[in-house]
PyMOL Python script that loads the backbone (N, CA, C, O; Angstrom):
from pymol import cmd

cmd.read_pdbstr("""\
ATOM      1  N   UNK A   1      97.912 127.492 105.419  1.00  0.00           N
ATOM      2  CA  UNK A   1      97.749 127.812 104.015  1.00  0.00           C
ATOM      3  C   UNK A   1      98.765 128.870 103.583  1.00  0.00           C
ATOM      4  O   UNK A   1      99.399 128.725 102.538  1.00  0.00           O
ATOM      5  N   UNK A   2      98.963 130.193 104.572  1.00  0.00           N
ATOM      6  CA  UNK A   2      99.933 131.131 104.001  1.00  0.00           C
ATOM      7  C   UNK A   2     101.179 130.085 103.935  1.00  0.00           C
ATOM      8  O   UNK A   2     101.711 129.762 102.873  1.00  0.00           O
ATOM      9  N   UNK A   3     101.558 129.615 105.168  1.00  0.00           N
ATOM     10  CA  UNK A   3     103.203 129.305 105.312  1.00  0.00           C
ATOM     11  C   UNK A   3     103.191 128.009 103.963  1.00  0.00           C
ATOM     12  O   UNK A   3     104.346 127.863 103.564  1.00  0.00           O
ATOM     13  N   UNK A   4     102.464 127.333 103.413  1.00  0.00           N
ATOM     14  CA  UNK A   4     102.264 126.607 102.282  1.00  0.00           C
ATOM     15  C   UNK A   4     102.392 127.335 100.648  1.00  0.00           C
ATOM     16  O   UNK A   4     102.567 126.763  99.572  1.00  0.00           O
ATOM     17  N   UNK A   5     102.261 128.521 100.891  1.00  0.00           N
ATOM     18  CA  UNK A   5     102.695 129.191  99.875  1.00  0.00           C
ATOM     19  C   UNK A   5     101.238 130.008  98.770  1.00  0.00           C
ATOM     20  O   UNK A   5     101.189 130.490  97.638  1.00  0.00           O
ATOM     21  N   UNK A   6     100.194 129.771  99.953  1.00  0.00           N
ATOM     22  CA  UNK A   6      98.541 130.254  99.291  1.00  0.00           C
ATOM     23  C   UNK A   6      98.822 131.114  98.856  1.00  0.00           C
ATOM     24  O   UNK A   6     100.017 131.393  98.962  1.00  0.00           O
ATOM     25  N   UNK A   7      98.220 131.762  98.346  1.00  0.00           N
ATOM     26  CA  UNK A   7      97.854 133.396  97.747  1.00  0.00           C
ATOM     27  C   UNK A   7      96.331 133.667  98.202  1.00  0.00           C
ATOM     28  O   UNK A   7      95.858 134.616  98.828  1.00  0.00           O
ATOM     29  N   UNK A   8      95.737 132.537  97.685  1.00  0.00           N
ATOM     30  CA  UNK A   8      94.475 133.266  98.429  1.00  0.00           C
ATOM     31  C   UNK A   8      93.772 131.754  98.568  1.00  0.00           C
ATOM     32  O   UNK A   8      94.375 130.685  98.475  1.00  0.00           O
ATOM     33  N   UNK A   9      92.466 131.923  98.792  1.00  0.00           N
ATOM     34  CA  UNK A   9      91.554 130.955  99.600  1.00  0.00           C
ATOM     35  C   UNK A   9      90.173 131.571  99.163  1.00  0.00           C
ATOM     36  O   UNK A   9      90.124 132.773  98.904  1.00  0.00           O
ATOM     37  N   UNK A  10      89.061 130.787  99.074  1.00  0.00           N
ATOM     38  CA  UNK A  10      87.537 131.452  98.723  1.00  0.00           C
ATOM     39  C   UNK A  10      86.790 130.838 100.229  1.00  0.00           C
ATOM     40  O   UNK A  10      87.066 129.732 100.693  1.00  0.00           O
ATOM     41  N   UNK A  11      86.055 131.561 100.694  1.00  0.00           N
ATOM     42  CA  UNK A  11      85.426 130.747 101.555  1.00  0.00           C
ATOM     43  C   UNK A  11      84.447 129.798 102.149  1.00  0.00           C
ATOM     44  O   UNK A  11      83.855 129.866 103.226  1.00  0.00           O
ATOM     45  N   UNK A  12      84.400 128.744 101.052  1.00  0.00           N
ATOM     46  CA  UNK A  12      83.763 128.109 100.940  1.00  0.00           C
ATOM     47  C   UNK A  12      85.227 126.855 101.123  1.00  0.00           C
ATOM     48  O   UNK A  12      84.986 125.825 101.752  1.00  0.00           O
ATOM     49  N   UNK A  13      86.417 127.030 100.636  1.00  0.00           N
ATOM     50  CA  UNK A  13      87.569 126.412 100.414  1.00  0.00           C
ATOM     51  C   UNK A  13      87.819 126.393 102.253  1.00  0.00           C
ATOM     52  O   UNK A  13      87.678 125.386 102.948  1.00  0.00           O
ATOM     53  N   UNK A  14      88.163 127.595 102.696  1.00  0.00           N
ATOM     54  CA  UNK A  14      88.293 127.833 103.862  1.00  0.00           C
ATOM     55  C   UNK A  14      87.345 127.287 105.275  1.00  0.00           C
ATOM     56  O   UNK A  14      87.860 127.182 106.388  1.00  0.00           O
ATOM     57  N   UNK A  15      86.281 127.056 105.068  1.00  0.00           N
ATOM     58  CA  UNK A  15      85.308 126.596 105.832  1.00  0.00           C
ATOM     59  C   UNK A  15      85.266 125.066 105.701  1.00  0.00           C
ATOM     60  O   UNK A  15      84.940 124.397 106.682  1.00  0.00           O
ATOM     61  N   UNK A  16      85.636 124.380 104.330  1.00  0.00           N
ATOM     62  CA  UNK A  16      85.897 123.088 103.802  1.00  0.00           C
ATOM     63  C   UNK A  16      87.229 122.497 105.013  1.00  0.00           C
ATOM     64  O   UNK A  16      87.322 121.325 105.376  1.00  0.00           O
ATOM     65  N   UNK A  17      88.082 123.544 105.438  1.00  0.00           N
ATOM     66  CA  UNK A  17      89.377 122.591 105.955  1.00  0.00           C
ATOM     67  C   UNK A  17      88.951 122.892 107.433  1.00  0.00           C
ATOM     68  O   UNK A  17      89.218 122.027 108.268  1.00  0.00           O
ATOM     69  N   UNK A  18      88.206 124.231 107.905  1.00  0.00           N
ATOM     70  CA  UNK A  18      88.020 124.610 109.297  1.00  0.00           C
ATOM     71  C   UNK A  18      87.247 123.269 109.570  1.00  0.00           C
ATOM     72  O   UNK A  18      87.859 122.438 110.241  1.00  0.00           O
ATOM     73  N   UNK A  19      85.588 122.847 109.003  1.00  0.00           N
ATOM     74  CA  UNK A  19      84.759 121.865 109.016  1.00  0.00           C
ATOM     75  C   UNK A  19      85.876 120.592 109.290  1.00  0.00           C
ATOM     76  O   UNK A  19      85.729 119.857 110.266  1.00  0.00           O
ATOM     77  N   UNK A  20      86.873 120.433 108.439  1.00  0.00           N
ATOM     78  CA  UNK A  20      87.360 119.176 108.560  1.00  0.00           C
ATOM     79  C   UNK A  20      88.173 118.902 109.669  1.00  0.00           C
ATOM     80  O   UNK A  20      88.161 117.763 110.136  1.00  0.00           O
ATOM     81  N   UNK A  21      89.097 120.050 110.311  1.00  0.00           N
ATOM     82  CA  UNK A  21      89.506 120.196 111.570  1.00  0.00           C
ATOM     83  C   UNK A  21      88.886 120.687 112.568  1.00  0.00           C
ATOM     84  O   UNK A  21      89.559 121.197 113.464  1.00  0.00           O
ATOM     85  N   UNK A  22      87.137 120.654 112.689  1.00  0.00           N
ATOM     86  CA  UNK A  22      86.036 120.768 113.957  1.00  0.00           C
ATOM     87  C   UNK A  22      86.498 122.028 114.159  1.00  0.00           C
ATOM     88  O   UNK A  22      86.604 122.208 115.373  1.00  0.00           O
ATOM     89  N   UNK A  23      86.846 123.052 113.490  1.00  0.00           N
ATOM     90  CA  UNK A  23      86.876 124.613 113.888  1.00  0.00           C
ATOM     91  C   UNK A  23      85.752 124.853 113.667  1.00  0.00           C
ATOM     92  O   UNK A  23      84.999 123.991 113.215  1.00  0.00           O
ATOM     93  N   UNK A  24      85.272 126.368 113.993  1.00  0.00           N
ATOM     94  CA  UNK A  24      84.541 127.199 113.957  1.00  0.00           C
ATOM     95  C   UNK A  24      84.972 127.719 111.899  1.00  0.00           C
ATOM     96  O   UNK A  24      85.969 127.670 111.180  1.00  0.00           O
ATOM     97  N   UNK A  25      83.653 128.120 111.761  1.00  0.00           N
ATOM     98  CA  UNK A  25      83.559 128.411 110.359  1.00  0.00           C
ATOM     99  C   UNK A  25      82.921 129.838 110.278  1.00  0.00           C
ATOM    100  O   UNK A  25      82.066 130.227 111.073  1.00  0.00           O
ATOM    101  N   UNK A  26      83.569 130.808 108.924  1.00  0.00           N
ATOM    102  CA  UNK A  26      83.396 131.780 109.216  1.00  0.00           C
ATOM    103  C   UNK A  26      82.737 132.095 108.336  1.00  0.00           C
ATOM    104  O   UNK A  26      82.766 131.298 107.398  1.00  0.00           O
ATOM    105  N   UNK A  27      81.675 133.567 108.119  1.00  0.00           N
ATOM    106  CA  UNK A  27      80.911 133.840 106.591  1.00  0.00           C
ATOM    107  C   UNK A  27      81.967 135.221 106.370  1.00  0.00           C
ATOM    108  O   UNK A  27      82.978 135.456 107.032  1.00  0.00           O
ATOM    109  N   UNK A  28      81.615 135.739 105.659  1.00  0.00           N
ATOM    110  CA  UNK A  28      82.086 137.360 105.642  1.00  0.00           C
ATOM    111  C   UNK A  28      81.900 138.347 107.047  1.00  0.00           C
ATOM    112  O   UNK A  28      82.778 138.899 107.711  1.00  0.00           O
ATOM    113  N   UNK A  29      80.991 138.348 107.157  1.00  0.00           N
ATOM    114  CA  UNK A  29      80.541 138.907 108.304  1.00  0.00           C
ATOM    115  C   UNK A  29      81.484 138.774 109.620  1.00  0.00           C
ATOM    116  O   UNK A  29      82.053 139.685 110.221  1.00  0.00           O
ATOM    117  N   UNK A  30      81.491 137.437 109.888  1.00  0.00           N
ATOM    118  CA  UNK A  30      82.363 137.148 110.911  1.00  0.00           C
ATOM    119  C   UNK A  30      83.516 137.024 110.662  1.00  0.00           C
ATOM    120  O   UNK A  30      84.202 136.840 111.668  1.00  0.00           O
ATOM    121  N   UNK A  31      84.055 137.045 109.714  1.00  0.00           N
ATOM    122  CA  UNK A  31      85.448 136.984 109.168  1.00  0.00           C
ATOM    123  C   UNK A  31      86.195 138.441 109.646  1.00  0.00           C
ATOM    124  O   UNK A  31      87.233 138.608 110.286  1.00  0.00           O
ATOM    125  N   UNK A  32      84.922 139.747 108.879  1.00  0.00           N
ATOM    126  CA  UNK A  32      85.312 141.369 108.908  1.00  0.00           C
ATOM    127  C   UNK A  32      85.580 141.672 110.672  1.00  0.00           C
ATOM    128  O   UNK A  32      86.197 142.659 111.073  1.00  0.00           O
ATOM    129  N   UNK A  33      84.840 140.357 111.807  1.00  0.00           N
ATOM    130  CA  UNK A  33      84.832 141.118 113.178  1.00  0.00           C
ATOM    131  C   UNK A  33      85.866 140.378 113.755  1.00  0.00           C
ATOM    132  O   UNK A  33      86.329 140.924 114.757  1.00  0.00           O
ATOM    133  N   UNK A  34      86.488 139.087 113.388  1.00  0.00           N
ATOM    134  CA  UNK A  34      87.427 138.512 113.253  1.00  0.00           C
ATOM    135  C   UNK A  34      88.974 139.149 113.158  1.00  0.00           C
ATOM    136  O   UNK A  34      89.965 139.133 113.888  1.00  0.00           O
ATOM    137  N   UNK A  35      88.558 139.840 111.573  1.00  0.00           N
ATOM    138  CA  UNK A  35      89.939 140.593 111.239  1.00  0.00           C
ATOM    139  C   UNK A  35      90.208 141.989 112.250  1.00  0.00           C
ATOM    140  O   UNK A  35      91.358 142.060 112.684  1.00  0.00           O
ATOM    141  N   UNK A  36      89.457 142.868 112.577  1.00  0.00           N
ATOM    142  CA  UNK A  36      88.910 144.156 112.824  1.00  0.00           C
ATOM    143  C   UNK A  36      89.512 143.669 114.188  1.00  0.00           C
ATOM    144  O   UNK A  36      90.039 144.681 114.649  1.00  0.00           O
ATOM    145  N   UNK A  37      89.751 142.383 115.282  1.00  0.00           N
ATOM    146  CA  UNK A  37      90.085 142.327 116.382  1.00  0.00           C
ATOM    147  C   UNK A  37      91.367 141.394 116.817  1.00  0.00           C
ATOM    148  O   UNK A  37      91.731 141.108 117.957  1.00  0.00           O
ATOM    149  N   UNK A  38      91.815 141.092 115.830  1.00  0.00           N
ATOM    150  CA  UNK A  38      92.949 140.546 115.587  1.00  0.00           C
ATOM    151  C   UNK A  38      94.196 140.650 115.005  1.00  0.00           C
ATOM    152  O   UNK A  38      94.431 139.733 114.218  1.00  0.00           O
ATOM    153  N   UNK A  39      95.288 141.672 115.168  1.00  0.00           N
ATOM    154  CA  UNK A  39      96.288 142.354 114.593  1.00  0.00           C
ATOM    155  C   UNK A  39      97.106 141.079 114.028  1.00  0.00           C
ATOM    156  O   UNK A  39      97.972 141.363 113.200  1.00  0.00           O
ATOM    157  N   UNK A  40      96.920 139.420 114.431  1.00  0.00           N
ATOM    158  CA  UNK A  40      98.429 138.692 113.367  1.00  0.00           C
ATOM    159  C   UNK A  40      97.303 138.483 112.093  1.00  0.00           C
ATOM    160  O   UNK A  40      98.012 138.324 111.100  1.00  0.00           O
ATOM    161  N   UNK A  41      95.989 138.418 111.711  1.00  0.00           N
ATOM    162  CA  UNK A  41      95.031 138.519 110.509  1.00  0.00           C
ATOM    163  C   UNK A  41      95.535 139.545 109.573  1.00  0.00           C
ATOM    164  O   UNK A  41      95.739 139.387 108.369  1.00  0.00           O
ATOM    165  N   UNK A  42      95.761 140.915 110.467  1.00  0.00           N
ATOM    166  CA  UNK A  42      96.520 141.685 109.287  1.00  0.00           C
ATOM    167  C   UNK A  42      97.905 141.458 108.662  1.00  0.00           C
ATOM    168  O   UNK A  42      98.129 141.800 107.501  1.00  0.00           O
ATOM    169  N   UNK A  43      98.864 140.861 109.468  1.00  0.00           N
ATOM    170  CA  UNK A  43      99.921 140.727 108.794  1.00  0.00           C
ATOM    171  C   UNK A  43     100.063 139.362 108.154  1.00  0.00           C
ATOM    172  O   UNK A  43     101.018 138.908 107.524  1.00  0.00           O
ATOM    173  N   UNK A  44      98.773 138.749 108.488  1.00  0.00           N
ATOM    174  CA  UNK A  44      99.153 137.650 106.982  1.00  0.00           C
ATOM    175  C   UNK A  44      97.861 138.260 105.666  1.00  0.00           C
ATOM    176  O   UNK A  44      97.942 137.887 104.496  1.00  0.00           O
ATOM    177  N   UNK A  45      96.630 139.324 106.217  1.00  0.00           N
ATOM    178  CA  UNK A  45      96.202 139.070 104.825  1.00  0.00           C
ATOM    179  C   UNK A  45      96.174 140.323 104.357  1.00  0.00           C
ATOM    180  O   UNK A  45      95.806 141.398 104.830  1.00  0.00           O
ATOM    181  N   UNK A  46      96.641 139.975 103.318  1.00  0.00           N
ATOM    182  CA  UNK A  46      96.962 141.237 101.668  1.00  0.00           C
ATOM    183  C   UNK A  46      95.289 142.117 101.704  1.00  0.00           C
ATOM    184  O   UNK A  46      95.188 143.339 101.810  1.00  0.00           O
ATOM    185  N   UNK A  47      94.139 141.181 101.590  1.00  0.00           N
ATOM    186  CA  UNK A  47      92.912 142.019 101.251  1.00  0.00           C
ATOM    187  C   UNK A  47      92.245 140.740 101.289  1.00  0.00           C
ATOM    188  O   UNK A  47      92.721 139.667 100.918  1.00  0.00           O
ATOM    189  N   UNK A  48      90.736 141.018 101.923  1.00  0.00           N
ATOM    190  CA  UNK A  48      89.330 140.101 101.168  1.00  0.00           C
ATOM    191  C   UNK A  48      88.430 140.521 101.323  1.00  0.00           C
ATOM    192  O   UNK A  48      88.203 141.448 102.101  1.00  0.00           O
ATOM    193  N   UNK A  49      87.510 139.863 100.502  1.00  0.00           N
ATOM    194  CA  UNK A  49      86.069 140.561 100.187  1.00  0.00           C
ATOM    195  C   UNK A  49      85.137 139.282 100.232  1.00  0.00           C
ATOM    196  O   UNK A  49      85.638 138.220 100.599  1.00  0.00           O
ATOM    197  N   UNK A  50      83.883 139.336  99.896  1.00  0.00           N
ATOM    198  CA  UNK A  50      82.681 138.491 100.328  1.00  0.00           C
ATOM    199  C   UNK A  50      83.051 137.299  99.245  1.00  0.00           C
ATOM    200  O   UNK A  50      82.024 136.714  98.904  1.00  0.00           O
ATOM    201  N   UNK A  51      83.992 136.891  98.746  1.00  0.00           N
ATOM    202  CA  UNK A  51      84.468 136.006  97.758  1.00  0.00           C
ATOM    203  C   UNK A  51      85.580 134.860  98.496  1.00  0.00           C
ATOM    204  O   UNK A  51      85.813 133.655  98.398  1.00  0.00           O
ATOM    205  N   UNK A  52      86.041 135.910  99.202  1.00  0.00           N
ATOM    206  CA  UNK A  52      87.078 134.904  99.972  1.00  0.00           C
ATOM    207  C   UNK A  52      88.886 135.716 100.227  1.00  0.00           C
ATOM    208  O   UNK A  52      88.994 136.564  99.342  1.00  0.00           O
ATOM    209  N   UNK A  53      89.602 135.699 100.709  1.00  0.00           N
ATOM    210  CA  UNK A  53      90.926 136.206 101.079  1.00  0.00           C
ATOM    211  C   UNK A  53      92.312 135.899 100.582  1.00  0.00           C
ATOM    212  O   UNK A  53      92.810 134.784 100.420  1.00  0.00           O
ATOM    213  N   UNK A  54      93.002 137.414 100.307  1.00  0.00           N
ATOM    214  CA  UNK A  54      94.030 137.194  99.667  1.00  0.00           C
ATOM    215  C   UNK A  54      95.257 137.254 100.665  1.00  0.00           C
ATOM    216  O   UNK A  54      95.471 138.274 101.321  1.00  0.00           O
ATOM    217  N   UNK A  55      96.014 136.189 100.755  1.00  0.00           N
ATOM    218  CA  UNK A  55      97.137 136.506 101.917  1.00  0.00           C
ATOM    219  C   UNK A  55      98.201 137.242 101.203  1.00  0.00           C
ATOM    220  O   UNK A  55      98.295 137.252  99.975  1.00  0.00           O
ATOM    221  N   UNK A  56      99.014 137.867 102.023  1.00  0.00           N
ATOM    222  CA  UNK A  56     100.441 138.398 101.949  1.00  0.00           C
ATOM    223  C   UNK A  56     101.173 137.786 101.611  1.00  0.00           C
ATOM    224  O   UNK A  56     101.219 136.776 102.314  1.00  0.00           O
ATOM    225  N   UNK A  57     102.203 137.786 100.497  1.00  0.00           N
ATOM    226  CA  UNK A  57     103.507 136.645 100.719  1.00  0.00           C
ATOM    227  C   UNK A  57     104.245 136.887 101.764  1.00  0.00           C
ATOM    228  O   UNK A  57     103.870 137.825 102.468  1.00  0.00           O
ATOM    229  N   UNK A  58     105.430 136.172 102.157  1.00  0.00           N
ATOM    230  CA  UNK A  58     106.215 136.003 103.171  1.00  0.00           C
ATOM    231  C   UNK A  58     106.077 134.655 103.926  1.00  0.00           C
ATOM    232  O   UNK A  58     105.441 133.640 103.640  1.00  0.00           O
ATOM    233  N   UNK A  59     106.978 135.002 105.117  1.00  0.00           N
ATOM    234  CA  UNK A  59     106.786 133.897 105.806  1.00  0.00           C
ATOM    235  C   UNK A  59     106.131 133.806 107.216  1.00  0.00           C
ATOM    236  O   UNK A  59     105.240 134.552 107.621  1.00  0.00           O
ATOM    237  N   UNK A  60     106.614 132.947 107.792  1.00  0.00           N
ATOM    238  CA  UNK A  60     105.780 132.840 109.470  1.00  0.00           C
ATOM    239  C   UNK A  60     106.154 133.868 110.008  1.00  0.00           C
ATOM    240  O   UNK A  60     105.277 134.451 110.645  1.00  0.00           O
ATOM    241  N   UNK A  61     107.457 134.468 109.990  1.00  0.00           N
ATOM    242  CA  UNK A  61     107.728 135.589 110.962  1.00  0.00           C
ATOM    243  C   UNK A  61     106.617 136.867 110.680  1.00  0.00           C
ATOM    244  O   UNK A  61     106.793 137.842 111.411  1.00  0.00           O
ATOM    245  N   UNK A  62     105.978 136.919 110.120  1.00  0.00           N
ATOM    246  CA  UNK A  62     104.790 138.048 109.466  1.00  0.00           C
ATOM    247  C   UNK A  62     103.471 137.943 110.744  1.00  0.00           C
ATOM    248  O   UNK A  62     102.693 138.895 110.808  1.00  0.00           O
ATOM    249  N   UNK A  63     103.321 136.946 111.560  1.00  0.00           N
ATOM    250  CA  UNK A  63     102.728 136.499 112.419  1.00  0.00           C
ATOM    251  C   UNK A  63     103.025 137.340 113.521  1.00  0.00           C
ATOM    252  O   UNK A  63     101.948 137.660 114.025  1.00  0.00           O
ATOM    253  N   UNK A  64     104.139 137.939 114.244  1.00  0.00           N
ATOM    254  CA  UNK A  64     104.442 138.557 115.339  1.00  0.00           C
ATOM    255  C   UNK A  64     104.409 137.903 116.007  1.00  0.00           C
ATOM    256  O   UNK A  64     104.495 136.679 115.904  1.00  0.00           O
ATOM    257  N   UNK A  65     104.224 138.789 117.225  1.00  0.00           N
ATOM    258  CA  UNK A  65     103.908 138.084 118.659  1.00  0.00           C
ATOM    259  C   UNK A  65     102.270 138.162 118.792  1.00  0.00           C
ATOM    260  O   UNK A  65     101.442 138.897 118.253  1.00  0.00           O
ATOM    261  N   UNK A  66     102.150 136.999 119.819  1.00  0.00           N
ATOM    262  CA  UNK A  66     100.933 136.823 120.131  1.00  0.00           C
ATOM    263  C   UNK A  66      99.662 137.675 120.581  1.00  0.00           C
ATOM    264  O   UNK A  66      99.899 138.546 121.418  1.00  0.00           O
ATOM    265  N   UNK A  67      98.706 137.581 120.262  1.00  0.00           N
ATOM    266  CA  UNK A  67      97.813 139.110 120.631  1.00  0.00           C
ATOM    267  C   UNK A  67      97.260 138.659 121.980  1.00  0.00           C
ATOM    268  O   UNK A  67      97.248 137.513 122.428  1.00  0.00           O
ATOM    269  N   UNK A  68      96.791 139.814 122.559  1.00  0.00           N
ATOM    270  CA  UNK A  68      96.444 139.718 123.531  1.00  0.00           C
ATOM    271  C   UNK A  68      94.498 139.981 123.538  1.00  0.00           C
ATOM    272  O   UNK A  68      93.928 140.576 122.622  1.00  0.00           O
ATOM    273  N   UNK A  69      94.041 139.613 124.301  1.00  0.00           N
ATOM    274  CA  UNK A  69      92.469 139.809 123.716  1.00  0.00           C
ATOM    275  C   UNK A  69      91.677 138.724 123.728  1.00  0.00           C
ATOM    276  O   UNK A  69      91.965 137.739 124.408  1.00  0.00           O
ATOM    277  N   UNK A  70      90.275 138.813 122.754  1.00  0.00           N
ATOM    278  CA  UNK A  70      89.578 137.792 123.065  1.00  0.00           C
ATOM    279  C   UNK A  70      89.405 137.430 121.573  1.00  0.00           C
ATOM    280  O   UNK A  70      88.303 137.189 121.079  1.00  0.00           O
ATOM    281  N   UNK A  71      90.219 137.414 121.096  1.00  0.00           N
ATOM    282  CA  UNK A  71      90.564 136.378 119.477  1.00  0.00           C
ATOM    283  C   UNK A  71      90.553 135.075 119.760  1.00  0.00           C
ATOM    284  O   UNK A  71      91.283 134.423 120.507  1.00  0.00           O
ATOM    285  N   UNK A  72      89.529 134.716 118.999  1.00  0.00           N
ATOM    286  CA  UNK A  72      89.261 133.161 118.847  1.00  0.00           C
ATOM    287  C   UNK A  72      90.592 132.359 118.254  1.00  0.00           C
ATOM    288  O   UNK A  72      91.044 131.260 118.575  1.00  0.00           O
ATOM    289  N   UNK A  73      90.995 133.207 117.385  1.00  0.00           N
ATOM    290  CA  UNK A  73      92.212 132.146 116.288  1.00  0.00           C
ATOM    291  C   UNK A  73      93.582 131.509 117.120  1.00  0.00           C
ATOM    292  O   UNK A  73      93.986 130.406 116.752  1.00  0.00           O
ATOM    293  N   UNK A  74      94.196 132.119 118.093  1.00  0.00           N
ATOM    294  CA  UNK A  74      94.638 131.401 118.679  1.00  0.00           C
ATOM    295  C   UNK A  74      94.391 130.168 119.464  1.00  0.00           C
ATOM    296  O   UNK A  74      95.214 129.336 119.847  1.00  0.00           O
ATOM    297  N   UNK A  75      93.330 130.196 119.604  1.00  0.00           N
ATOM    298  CA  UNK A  75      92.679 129.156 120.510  1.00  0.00           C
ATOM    299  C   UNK A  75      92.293 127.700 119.819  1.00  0.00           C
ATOM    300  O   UNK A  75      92.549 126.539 120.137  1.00  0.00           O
ATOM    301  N   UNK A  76      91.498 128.348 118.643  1.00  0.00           N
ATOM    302  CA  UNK A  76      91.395 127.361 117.327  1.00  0.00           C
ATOM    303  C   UNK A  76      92.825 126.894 116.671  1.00  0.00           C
ATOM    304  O   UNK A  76      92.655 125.751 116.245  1.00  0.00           O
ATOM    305  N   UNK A  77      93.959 127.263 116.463  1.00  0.00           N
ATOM    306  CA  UNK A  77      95.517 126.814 116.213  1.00  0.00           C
ATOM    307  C   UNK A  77      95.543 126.222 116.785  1.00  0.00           C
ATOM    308  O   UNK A  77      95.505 125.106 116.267  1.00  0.00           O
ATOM    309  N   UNK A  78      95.630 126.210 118.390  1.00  0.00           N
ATOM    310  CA  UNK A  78      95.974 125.039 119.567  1.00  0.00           C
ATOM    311  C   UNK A  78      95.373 123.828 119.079  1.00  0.00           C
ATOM    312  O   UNK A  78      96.054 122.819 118.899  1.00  0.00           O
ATOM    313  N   UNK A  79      93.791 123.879 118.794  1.00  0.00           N
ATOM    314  CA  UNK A  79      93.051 123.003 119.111  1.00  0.00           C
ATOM    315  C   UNK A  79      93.634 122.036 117.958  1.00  0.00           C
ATOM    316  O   UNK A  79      93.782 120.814 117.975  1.00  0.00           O
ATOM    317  N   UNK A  80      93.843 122.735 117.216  1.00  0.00           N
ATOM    318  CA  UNK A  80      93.886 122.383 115.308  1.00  0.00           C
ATOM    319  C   UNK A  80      95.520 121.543 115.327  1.00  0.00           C
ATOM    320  O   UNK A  80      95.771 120.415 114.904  1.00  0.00           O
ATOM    321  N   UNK A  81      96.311 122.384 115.870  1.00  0.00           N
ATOM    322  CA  UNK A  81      97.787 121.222 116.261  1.00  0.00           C
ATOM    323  C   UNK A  81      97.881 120.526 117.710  1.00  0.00           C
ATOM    324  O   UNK A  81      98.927 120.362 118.338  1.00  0.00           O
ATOM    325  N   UNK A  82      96.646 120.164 118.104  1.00  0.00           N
ATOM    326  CA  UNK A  82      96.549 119.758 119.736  1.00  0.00           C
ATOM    327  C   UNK A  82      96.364 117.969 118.993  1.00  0.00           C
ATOM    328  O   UNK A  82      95.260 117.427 119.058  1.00  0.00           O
ATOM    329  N   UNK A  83      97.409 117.331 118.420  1.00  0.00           N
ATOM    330  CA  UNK A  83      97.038 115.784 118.018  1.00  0.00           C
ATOM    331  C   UNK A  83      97.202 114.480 119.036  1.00  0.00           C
ATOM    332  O   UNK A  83      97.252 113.284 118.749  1.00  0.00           O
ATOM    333  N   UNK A  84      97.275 115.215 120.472  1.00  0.00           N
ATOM    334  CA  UNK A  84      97.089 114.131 121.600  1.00  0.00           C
ATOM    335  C   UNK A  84      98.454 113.886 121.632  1.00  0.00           C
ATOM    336  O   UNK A  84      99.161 114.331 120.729  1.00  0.00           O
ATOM    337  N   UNK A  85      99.105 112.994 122.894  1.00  0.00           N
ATOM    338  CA  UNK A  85     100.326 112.487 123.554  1.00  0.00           C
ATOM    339  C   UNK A  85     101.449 112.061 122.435  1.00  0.00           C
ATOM    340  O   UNK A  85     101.149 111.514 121.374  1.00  0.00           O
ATOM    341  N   UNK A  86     102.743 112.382 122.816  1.00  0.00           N
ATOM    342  CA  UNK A  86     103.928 112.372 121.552  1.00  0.00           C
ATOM    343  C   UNK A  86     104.039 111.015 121.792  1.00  0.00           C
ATOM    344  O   UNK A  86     103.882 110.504 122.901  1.00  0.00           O
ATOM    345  N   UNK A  87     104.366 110.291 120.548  1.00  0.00           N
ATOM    346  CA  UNK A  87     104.547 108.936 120.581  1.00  0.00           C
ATOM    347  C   UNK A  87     105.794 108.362 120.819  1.00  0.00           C
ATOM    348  O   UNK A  87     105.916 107.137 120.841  1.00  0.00           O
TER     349      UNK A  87
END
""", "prot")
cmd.dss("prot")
cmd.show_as("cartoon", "prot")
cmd.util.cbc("prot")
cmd.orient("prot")
């Protein structure tokens, strides 16, 4: 959604595309313990609140390097561009 050019997302929008790609879905709650343990969350989002999230402009390089830890979101990316054997 950022590298697409979002600005922001509500989460109900956000849970709509996680649901559709068999991710894990987040409320506020889990979003705040989400962000709070995941340093590339901060450099894509600007601010959010119990409404839903505003990203940063820029581009992919805003991502860094990979975190180290027990962040779900990398794991969910894999799964999310994991589309089986190259044709």
């Amino acid at each position: 959604m950022h590298e697409n050019g979002a600005d922001q997302i509500s989460f109900d929008e956000l849970n709509n595309d996680l649901a559709a790609m068999g991710l894990e879905q987040f409320d506020y709650n889990s979003f705040v313990a989400e962000y709070k343990s995941d340093p590339k969350l901060k450099g894509i989002i600007k601010n959010f609140n119990d409404q839903g999230i505003m990203f940063k402009q820029g581009n992919a390089s805003d991502l860094g390097a990979p975190a180290m830890g027990k962040s779900k979101v990398p794991a969910m990316a894999k799964r999310a561009t994991n589309v089986g054997a190259e044709l």
